[in-house]
C-alpha positions in Angstrom: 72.0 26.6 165.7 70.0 29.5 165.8 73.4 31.2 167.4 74.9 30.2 164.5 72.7 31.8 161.9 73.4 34.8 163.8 76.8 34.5 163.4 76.9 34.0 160.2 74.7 36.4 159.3 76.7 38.8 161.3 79.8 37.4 159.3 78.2 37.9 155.8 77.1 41.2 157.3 80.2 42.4 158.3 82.1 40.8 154.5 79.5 43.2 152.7 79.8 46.4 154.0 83.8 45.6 154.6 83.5 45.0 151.1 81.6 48.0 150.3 83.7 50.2 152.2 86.4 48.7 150.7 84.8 49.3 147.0 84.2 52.7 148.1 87.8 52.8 149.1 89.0 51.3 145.8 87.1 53.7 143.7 87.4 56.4 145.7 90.9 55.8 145.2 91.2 54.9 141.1 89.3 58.2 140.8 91.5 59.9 142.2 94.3 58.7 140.7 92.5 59.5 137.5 92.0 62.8 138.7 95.6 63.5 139.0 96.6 61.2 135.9 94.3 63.9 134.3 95.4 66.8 135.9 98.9 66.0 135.1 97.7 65.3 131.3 96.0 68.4 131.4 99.0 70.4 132.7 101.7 68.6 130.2 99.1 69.9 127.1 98.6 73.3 128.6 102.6 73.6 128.9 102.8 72.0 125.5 100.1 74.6 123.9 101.8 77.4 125.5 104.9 77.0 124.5 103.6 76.0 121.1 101.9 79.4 121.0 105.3 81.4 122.0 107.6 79.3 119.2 104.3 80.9 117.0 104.3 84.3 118.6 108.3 84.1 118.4 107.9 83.0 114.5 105.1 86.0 113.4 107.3 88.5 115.6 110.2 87.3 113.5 108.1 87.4 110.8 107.3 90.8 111.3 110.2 92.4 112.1 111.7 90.8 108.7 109.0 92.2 106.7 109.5 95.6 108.6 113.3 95.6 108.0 112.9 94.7 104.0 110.5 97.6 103.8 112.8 100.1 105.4 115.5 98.8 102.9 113.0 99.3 100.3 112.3 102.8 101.3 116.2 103.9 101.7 116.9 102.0 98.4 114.5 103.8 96.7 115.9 107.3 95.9 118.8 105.7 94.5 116.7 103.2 92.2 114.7 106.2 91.6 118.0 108.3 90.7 119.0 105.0 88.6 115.6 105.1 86.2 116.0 108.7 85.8 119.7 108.7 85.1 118.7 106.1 82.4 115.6 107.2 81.2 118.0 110.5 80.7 120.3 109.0 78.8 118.3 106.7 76.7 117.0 110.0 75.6 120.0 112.2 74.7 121.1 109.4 72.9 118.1 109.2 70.9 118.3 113.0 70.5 121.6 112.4 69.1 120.4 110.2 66.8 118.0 113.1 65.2 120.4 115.4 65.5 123.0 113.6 63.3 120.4 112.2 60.8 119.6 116.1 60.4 123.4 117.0 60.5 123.4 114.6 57.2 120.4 115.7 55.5 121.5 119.6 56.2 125.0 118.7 54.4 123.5 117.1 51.7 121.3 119.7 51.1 124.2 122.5 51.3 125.9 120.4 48.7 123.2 120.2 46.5 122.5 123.8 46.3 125.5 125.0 45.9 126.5 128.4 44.2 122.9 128.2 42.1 121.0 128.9 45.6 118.6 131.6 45.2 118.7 134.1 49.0 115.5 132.3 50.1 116.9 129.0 49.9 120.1 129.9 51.1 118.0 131.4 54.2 116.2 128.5 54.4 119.1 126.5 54.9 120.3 128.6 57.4 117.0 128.8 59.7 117.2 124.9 59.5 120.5 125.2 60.8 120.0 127.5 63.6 117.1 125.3 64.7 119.8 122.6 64.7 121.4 124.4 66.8 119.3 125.4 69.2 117.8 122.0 69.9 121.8 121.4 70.6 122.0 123.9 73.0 118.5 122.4 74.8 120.5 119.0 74.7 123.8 120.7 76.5 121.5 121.4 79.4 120.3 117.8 80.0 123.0 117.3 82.2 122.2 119.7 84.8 118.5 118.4 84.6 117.1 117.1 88.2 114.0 115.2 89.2 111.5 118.9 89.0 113.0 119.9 85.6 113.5 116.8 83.8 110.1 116.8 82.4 110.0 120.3 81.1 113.0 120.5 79.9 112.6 116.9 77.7 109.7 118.3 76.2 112.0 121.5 75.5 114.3 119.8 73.8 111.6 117.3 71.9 110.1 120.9 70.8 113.3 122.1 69.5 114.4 118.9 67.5 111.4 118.8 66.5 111.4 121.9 65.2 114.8 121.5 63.3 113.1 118.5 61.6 110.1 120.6 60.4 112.6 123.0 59.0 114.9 120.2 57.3 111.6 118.9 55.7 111.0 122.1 54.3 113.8 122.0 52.0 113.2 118.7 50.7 113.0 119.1 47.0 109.6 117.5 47.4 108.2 119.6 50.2 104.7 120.9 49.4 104.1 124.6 50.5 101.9 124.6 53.6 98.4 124.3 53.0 98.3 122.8 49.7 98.9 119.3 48.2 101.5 121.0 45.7 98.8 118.8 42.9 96.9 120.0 40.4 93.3 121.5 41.8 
C-alpha cells in the first residue's frame, strides 16, 4: 500500500504541476492574445486618429487657402469699389452743386427783374459781381470731371468756396440784407 501512496502521490504530483504548466501555458497564452488584440486595437485608433487629423489638416488647409483667395479678390476689387464711391460721392456732389447753382440762377433773375431800369450803378454792379461769382463756381464745377483720387478733395472744397461765395453775394442784394457789421435796427 505504501507503493501505492507513492503512486498516487506521484500522480497528484505530476496533475498539479501538468496543471500548472498548463495554467501557465493558458495564460501565458490569453495574454498574449490580448496583447495582440490590443496592439491591433491600438494600431486601428492610431490609423483612425491619423487620418482624422489629415481630413482636419486637409479642412484648415482648405480653409486657408479660401480665406487667402477671398482676400486677394478683396484687394483687386478694391480699386474699382474705391473708383465706384468716388465716382459717386463725385456725382452726388455736382448734382447738389447744381442744385445751388440753379436756386441762385432763380434768385439772380428775380432780382434783375425787380430792379429793372430804376437800378442805381451800385446795384446794378452788385448784380453783376453776384453773377460773375455764379459763374465762376460754374467754371470750378466744369473741372470736376477731370478730378482724380489726389485732387478731388481740393478741388470740392474749391468749388464749395466758390458757390459759396456766389450765395454770399446773392444774399447781399436781398432787399432785406443788413450791411455787414450791423443789425440794420435801431441802436
Amino acid at each position: 500500500m505504501r507503493a501505492m501512496t507513492w503512486v498516487a502521490a506521484a500522480l497528484v504530483l505530476a496533475f498539479a504541476t501538468g496543471c500548472q504548466d498548463r495554467d501557465r501555458d493558458d495564460t501565458a497564452s490569453r495574454i498574449d492574445n490580448a496583447a495582440d488584440e490590443t496592439g491591433a486595437t491600438v494600431r486601428e485608433g492610431a490609423n483612425d486618429v491619423g487620418d482624422a487629423t489629415a481630413e482636419a489638416a486637409d479642412d484648415a488647409g482648405d480653409a486657408v487657402s479660401k480665406a487667402a483667395e477671398d482676400v486677394g479678390d478683396a484687394v483687386d476689387d478694391a480699386p474699382d469699389n474705391l473708383k465706384d464711391e468716388s465716382f459717386e460721392a463725385r456725382d452726388e456732389f455736382g448734382r447738389e452743386v447744381r442744385e445751388r447753382l440753379a436756386a441762385i440762377d432763380r434768385e439772380l433773375g428775380e432780382t434783375e427783374r425787380n430792379l429793372g431800369q430804376d437800378a442805381s450803378e451800385a446795384q446794378a454792379k452788385a448784380v453783376e459781381a453776384a453773377r460773375e461769382a455764379r459763374n465762376a463756381a460754374e467754371r470750378s464745377l466744369e473741372r470736376l470731371g477731370t478730378a482724380t483720387r489726389d485732387t478731388w478733395s481740393n478741388l470740392r472744397d474749391e468749388i464749395d468756396d466758390a458757390v459759396d461765395a456766389a450765395e454770399a453775394r446773392v444774399r447781399e442784394l436781398r432787399p432785406d440784407a443788413q450791411p455787414m457789421g450791423g443789425t440794420g435796427g435801431p441802436s
